[in-house]
N, C-alpha and C positions, 0 to 999 in steps of 0.2 A: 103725400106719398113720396116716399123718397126710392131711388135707381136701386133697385133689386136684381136678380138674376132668371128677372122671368123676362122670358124670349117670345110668349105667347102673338106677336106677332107676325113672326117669323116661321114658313114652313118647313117640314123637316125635308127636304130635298136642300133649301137654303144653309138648312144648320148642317148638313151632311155635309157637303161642298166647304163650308167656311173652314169647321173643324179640322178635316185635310189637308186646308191650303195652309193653316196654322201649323200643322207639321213641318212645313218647307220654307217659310217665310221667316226673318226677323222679326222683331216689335218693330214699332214704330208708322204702323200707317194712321193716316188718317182718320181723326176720332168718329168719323160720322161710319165709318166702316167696321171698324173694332166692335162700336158699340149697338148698330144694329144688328150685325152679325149674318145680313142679308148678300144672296147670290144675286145676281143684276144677269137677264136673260137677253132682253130686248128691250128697244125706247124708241117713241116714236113724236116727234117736239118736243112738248112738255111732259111729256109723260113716260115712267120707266117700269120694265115688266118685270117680275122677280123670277126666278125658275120655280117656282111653285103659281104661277099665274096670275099672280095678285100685283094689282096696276100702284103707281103711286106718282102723286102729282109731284114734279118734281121744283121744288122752290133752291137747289143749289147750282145747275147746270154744272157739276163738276168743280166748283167753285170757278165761275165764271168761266168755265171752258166751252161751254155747249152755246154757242153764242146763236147757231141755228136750229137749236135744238138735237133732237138723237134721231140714229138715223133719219137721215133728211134726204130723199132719192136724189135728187141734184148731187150734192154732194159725193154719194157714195158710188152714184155713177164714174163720176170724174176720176175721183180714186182708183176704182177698179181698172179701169181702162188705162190711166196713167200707169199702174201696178203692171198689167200685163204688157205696157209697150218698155216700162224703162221706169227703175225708182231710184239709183245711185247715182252720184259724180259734182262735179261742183259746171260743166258745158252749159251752157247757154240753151234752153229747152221753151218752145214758146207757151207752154206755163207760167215759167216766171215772169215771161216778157207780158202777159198778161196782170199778172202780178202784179209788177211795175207800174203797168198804164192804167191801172184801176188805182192803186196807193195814190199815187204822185197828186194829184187834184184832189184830196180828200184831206190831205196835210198842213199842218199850219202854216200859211205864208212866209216861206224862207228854206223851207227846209224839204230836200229835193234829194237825197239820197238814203238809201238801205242798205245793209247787210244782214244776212236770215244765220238763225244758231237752231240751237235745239232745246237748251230751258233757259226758262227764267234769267235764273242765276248765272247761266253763260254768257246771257248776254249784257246783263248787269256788267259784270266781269271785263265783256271788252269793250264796253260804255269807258268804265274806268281807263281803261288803256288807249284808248280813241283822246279822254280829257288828259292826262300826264303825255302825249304826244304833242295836239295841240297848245297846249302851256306851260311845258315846262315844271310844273310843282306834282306833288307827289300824297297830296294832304287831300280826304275827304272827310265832308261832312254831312249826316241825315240827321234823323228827328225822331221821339221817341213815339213810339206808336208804329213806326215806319217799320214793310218788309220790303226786303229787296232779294233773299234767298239765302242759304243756307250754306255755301262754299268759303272757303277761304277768306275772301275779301271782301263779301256781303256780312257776313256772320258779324262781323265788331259791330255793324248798323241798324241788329236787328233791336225791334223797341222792344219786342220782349223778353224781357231777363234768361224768364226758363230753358232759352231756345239755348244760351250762350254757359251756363253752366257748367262747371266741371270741365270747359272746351276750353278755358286758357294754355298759356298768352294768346292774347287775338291779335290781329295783324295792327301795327302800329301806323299812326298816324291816320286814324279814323275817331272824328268826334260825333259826340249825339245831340242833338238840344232840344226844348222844349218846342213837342207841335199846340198850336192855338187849337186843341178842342173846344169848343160851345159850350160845351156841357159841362165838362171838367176841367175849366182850363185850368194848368201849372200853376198860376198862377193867383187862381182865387175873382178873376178880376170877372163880374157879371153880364158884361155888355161884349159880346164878340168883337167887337171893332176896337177894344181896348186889350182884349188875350191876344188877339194880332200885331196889336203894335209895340204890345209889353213882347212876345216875341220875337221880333223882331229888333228891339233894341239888346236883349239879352243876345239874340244869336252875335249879333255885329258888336258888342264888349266879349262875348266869348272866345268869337275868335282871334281876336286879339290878344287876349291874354292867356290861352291855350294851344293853340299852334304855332306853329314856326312860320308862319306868313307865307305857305306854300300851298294853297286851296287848289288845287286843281279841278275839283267839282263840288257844288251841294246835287243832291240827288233827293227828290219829295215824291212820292204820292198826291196827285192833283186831287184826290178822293180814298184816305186812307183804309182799305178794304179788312185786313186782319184785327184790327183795332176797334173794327163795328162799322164800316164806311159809316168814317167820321169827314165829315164838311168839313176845310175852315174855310174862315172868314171873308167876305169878299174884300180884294186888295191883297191877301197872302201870296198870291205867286209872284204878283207883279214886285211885291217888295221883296221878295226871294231872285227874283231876275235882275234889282236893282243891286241884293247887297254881292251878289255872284260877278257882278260884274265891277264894283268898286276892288273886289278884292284878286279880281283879273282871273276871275274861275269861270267855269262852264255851268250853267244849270239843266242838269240832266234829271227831266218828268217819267218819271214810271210809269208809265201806262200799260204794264202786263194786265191789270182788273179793267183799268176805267176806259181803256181804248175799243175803237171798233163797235162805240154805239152803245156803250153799257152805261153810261149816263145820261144818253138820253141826246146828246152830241155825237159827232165821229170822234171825237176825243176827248178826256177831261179839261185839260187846259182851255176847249173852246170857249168855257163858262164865263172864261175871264178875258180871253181874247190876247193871252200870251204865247210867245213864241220862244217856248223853249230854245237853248245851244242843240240839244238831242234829247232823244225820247227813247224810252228802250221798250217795246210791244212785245205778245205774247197772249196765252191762253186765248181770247176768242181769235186773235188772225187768222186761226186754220181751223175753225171750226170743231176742235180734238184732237187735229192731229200733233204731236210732238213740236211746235215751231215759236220762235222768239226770235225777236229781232231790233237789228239797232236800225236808228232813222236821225240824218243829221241834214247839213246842209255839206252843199259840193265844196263847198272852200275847207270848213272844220275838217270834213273827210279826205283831204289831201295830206293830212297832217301824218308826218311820220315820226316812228317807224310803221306806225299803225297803216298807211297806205302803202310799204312795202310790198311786195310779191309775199305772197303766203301770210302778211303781217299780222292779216285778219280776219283769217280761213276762216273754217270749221268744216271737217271730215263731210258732216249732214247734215249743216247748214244750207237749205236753198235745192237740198235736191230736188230730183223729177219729180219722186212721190207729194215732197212737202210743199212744192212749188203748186205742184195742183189743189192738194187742198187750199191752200191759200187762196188763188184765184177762183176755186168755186166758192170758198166761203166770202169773197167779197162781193163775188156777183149775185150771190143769192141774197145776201142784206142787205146790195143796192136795189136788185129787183122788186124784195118782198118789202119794201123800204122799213127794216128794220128799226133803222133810229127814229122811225120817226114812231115806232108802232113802243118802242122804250119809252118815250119821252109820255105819251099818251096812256099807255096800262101802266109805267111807273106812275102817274100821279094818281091817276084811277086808286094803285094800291095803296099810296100815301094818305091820301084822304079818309081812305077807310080806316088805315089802322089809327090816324088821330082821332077820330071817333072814337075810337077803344080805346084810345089812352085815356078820354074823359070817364070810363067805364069802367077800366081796371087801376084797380093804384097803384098795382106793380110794375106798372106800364111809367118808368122814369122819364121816356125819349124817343120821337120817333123821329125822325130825318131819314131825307133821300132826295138822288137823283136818276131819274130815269129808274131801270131796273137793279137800280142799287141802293136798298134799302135797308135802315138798321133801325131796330127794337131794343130800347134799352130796358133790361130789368131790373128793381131796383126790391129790395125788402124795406125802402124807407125813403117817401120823395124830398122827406127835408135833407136827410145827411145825405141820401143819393149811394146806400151802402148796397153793392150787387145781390141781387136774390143769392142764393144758396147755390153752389151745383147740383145737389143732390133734387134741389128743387125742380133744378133747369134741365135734370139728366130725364125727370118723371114726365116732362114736357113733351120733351124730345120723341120719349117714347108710347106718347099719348097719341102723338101725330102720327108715329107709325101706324096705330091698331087701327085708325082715321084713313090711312092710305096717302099718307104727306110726305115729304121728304124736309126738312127743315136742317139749318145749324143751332136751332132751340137746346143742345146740351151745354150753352153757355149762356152767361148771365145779358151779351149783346147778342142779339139774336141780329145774320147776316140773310137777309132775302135778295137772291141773285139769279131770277129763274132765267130761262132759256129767252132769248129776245124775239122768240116768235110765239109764245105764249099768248092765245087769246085771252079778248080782256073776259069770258065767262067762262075760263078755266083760273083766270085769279082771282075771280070772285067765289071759285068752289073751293080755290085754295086757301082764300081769306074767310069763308064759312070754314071750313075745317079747324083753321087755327084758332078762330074764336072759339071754337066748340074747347079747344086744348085750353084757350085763357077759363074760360067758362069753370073746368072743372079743376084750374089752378085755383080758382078762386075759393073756390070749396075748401081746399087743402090747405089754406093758409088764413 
């Protein structure tokens, strides 16, 4: 069955609302929205309510935003109370002092300082400007697969072509190189500890012969999220902190997906036991609310102009409002000890879906860490050529009429549920999904 124009999961209150909002709105949002076409009422954990009252388990948390799940009392307490005493200014609020004193002990050894922004990509942005402070060079480099956001100076880095289209010139002096995926590596090479270090020899000849010897940062994904949280190899960072530092750069970890417990750690890089130059945070920090942020150490972060007065604002960076979310959503995933309930119902769900890989043969790939988990689909496990979209679109919306929420309308399917998902609400979400392989299987 291929992606048709039947909505038959969707009730008409939902299709009434969407139709509307599509009068006021550009293109461009996110596919899991476009293509449901669903109104979102209430959520409570794991679970999100439609305006038409129909529940759905939710396997995306907003793509790793809902790190405590949807409405969570705790949280929304904080909030509100925070909201009616004071939510603007960049003053000193003992929120963020809280903030603070719950981060700092949770951080990889060495690194002792923050500054809060508002997305992603801003705070990408002044990661960049924090490294060309510290060193002097002007020159960055990521990897393809890699996102880091969609502005100006993330845009040249992103691994996905379609993102960067028709958007030239992109800002110069950004290179890309090959990331060591497992599955697919660049390279051809079958044993992960050899796509890593073919990797890695390639990055360190590239740079050389394609910049101007002025690196001021590589910037990675410790757990590539857009890409399908794709793993690499054990020893990639470290060899990424080694060539960062031969070539007198900073290596700045993305952790907007992998931080905060989503892999099953306080951080991705815990895996390996590297200590980033900086980390730039974001989506679960605040539990939904709008916050990103950079994390350095106290020396790096001295570095100007970037430590100037104003050098390294941001308007809404670290306000009252944001400031509280933040520290309710820390205290509630050290209380509810989240990572550790990630690390436990992530492999609970890993195990199960590699039993279905032995079951389905579309099933190319299943990898994960903690609650970040990727299903590769595949129409052929010898060449490894991606199911079809129109396959992955019918998927997608098999799951809905199931009461699922998935990113099944792509050939890597990304499971990223809320980190407080019990483990026999993933197990109703992993019966569900099989029921959708089940009658993929019919179809092809």
């Amino acid at each position: 069955m291929t992606a048709t124009t039947d909505t038959s999961w969707a009730g008409p209150r939902s299709l009434e609302l969407f139709k509307e909002e599509q009068g006021y709105l550009t293109p461009g949002l996110q596919q899991i929205a476009v293509f449901s076409k669903l109104a979102m009422a209430s959520g409570r954990g794991a679970v999100l309510t439609d305006e038409d009252g129909r529940d759905y388990l939710d396997l995306v948390a907003g793509v790793c935003v809902a790190s405590v799940g949807h409405g969570h009392p705790v949280w929304a307490k904080a909030v509100a109370e925070q909201a009616a005493a004071l939510s603007v200014g960049s003053f000193t609020t003992k929120a963020r002092v809280e903030f603070g004193r719950r981060l700092m002990p949770r951080l990889p050894k060495g690194l002792d300082r923050v500054q809060l922004y508002s997305s992603g990509a801003e705070a990408v942005e002044a990661a960049f400007r924090l490294a060309k402070s510290r060193t002097g060079h002007f020159e960055f480099a990521g990897f393809w697969g890699g996102f880091h956001g969609k502005t100006g100076g993330t845009l040249p880095l992103l691994g996905d072509t379609s993102f960067k289209q028709a958007l030239g010139p992109l800002m110069p002096g950004t290179y890309s190189f090959p990331f060591p995926n497992p599955y697919r590596c660049p390279f051809k090479n079958e044993a992960p500890h050899d796509c890593a270090a073919h990797c890695l020899d390639f990055l360190r000849e590239g740079l050389k012969r394609q910049t101007t010897g002025s690196l001021a940062a590589l910037i990675c994904e410790p757990v590539q999220g857009t890409a399908g949280n794709v793993i690499p190899p054990a020893g990639w960072l470290k060899g990424l902190k080694e060539v960062a530092s031969e070539a007198g750069a900073l290596l700045i970890a993305d952790e907007m997906i992998t931080g905060f417990g989503r892999t099953g750690r306080w951080f991705g890089v815990d895996h390996e036991g590297v200590t980033p130059d900086v980390i730039t945070l974001g989506k679960g920090v605040a539990g939904g609310f709008p916050v990103s942020g950079v994390v350095t150490s106290a020396a790096v972060a001295q570095s100007k102009p970037f430590a100037n007065p104003s050098g390294s604002s941001s308007s809404y960076g670290g306000n009252p409002l944001a400031a509280a979310a933040c520290a309710a959503t820390l205290r509630i995933i050290e209380d509810e000890r989240l990572v550790e309930n990630s690390a436990v119902v992530g492999a609970r769900m890993l195990a199960r879906l590699g039993a279905m890989k032995e079951r389905f043969p579309f099933i190319g790939d299943v990898r994960g860490r903690g609650l970040m988990v990727g299903v590769e689909l595949v129409a052929d496990r010898k060449t490894k050529e991606p199911l079809s979209k129109d396959l992955c679109r019918g998927l997608f919306e098999d799951g809905l009429r199931r009461g699922l929420l998935t990113m099944a309308y792509s050939p890597v399917v990304r499971i990223n549920p809320p980190l407080n998902i019990t483990a026999a609400q993933a197990d109703e979400a992993l019966d569900r999904l099989e029921a959708c392989f089940k009658g993929l299987a019919e179809r092809t």
